[in-house]
C-alpha positions in Angstrom: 60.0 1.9 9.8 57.2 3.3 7.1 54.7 1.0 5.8 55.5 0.3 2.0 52.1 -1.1 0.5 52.7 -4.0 -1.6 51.4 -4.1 -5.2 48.4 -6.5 -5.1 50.0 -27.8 6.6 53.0 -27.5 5.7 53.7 -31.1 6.9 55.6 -29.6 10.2 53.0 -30.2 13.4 53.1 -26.0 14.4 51.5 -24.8 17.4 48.0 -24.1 16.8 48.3 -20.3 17.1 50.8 -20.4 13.9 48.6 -22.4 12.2 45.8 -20.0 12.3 47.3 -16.4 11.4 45.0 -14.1 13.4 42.1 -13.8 15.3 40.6 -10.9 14.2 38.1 -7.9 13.9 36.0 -10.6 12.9 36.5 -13.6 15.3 38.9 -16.2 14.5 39.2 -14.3 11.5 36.2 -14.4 10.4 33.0 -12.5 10.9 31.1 -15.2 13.0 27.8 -15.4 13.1 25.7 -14.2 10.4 28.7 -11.6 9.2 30.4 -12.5 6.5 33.3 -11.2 4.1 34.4 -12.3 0.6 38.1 -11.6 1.0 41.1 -11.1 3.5 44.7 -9.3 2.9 47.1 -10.1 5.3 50.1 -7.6 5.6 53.5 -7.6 7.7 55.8 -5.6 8.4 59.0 -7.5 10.1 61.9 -5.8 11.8 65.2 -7.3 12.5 64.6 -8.1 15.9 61.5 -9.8 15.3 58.6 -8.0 16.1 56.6 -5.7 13.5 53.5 -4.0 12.0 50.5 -5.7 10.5 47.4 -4.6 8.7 44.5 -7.2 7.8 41.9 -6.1 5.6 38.8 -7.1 5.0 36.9 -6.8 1.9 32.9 -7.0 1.7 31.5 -7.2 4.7 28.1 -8.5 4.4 25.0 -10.1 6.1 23.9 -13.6 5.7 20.0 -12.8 5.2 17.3 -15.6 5.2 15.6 -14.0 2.2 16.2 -10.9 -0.2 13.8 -9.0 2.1 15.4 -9.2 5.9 16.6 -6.0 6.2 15.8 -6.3 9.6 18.6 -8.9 10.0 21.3 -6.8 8.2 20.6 -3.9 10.5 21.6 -6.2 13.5 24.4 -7.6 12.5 26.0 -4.1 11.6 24.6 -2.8 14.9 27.3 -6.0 16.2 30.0 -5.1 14.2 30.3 -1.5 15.3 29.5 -3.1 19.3 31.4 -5.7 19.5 34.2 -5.1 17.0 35.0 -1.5 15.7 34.3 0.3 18.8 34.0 -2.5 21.5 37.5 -4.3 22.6 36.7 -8.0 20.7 39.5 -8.0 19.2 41.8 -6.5 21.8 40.6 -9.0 24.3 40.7 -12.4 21.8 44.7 -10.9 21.4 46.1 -9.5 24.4 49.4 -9.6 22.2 49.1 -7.3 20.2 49.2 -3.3 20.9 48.6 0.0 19.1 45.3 -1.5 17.9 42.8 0.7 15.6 40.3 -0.7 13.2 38.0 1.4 10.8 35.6 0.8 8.4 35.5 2.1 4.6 33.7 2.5 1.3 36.2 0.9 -2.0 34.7 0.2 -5.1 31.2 -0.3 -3.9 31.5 -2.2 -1.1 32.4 -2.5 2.6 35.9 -2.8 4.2 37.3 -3.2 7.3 40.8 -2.4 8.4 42.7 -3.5 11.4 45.9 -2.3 12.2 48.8 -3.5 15.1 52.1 -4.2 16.4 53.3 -6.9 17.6 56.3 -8.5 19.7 57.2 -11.0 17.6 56.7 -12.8 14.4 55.1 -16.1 15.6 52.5 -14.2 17.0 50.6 -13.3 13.3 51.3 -16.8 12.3 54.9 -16.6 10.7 57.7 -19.3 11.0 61.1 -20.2 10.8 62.7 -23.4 11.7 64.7 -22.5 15.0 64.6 -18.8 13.8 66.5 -18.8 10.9 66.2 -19.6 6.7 63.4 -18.9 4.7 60.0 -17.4 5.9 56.8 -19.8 5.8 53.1 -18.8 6.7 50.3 -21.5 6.5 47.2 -20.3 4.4 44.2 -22.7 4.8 42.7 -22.0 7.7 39.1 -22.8 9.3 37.3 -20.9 11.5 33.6 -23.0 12.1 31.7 -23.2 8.8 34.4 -20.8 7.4 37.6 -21.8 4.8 40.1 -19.3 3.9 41.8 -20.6 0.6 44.9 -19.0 -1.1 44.1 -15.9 -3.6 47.7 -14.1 -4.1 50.7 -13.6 -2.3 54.5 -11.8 -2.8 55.7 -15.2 -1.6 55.7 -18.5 -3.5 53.2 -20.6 -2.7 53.4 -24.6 -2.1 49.9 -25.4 -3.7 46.6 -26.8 -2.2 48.2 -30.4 -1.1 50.8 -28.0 1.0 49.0 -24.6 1.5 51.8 -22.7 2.9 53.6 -19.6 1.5 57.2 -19.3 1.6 59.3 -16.2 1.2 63.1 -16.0 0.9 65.6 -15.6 4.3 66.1 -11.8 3.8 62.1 -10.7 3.5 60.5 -8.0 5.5 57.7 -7.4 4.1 54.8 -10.0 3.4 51.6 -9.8 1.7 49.3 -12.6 1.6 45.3 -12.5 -0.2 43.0 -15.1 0.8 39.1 -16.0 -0.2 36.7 -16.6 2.4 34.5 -19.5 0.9 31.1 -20.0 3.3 29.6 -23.6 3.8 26.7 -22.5 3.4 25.7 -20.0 0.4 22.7 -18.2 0.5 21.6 -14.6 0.2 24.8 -12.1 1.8 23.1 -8.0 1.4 26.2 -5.3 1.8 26.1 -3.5 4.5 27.7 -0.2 2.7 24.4 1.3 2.8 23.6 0.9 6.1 27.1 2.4 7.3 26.5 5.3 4.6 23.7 5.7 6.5 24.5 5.3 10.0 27.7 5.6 10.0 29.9 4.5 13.2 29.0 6.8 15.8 
């Protein structure tokens, strides 16, 4: 089935691994460390018997720098990325579930993104949910990952607002789209890494 590209807690106790969508490219969905990222999409592809295709991008992918001048920082954390998560199996080994696996980085609009795509065997594996498997779709948004707090941006679902953060799609949907912020507890000085994989690139 192609990929069509979509124009851009709950109160139910859910397993933990539905309640945070992915771990991914970035641990737990998040960069870790001092890596950090200004937004996430969250695509899905769902076939009828359940399993599908996702894509999760990441847009800006920066460095949390001590002051204006560590550029000496910067260059470590990208040397990471590349290691530990565009060429090394991070990602792969944090979700044994998934399969067909390939991430890649790229230059939009001035910045840094990073792409990973997969399939997987079943919807409740990305964080999707049904009661007993049938009715209406429902994905749960606000998720933390250590000092890290993804909070709703945009979605092709309806969403139930921030004292229920959880999107909700009608019975017959396939495809889902969902655009989250990445909000840091601590703000500080973040320095692209664009030029450094302009630069460098990934080999």
């Amino acid at each position: 089935m192609p990929w069509t590209i979509l124009p851009m807690h709950h109160m139910l106790r859910l397993p933990a691994h539905r309640l945070l969508p992915l771990v991914v490219l970035i641990a737990s969905v998040s960069l870790g460390g001092c890596l950090m990222v200004e937004k996430k999409e969250y695509q899905f592809l769902v076939r009828p018997d359940g399993s599908g295709q996702a894509r999760i991008i990441f847009e800006n992918i920066s460095s949390a720098q001590e002051n204006d001048t560590d550029q000496d920082h910067a260059t470590k954390d990208y040397t990471r990325l590349l290691t530990d998560y565009v060429k090394g199996k991070r990602f792969e080994s944090d979700n044994p579930s998934y399969y067909n696996v390939k991430k890649r980085l790229y230059e939009e609009d001035g910045k840094l993104n990073g792409e990973v795509t997969f399939d997987f065997l079943s919807y409740e594996d990305v964080g999707l949910y049904r009661l007993e498997g049938a009715g209406p779709w429902m994905y749960h948004v606000a998720g933390r990952s250590g000092a890290t707090v993804e909070q709703f941006d945009t979605s092709n679902g309806v969403f139930g607002g921030p004292s229920m953060p959880v999107v909700f799609w009608k019975e017959g949907t396939t495809e889902f789209r969902i655009r989250t912020i990445v909000e840091e507890a601590e703000k500080g000085t973040s320095r692209s890494l664009l030029p450094l994989f302009k630069r460098i690139g990934v080999n």
